[in-house]
C-alpha positions as CSV (number, residue, x, y, z in Angstrom):
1,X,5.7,5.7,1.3
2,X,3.4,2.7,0.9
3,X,4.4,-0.2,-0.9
4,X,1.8,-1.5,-4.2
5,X,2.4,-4.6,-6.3
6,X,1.5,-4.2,-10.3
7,X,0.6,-7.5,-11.3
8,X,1.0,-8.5,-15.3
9,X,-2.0,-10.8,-16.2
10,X,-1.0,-12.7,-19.0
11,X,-3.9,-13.6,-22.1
12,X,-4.4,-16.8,-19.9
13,X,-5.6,-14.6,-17.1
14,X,-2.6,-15.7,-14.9
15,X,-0.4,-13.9,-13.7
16,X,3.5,-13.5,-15.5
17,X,5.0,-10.9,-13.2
18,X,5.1,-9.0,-10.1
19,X,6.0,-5.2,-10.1
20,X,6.8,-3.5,-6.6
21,X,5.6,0.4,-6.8
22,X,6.7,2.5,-4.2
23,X,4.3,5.5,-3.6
24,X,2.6,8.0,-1.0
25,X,-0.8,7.2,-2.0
26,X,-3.0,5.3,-4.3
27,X,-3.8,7.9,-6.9
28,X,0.0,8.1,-7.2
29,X,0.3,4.0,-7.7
30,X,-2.8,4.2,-10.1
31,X,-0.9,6.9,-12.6
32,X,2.4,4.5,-12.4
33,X,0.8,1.4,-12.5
34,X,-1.4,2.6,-15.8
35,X,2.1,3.1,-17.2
36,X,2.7,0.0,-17.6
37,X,-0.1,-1.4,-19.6
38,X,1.3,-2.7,-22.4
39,X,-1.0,-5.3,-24.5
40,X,-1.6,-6.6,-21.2
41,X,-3.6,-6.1,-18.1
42,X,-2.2,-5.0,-15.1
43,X,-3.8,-5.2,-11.4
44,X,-3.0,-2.9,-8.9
45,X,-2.5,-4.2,-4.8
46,X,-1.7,-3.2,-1.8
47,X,-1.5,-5.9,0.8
48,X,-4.3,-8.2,0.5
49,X,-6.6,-4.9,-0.9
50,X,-6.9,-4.7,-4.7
51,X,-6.7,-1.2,-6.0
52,X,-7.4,-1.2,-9.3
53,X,-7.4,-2.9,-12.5
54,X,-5.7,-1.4,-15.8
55,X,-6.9,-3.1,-19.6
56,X,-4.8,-2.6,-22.9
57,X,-6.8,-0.7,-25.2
58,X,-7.6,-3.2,-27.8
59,X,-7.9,-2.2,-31.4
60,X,-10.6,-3.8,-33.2
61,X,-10.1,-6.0,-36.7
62,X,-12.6,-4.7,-39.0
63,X,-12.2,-2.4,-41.5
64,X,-15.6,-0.2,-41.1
């Protein structure tokens, strides 16, 4: 088991918090760490090697 960090990146684009995701491989880490998208981005590390990065869906304000 491998040890990723999810990373919350706040609207500023800095980071607010640090999630530590255990898993076997990084598909694995990539379906947890897309679980936690919530109205914020998350970015997916292992070690110094970024994995992946995960945006909120953003709904859009016009009424088409």
């Amino acid at each position: 088991m491998s040890g990723y960090y999810a990373f919350v990146i706040g609207s500023d684009g800095h980071i607010t918090n640090r999630i530590e995701i255990r898993c076997d491989d990084d598909e694995e880490a990539k379906r947890c760490a897309k679980r936690l998208v919530d109205g914020h981005a998350i970015e997916l590390w292992q070690e110094t090697r970024m994995i992946a990065t995960f945006e909120p869906n953003r709904k859009a304000c016009d009424n088409r």
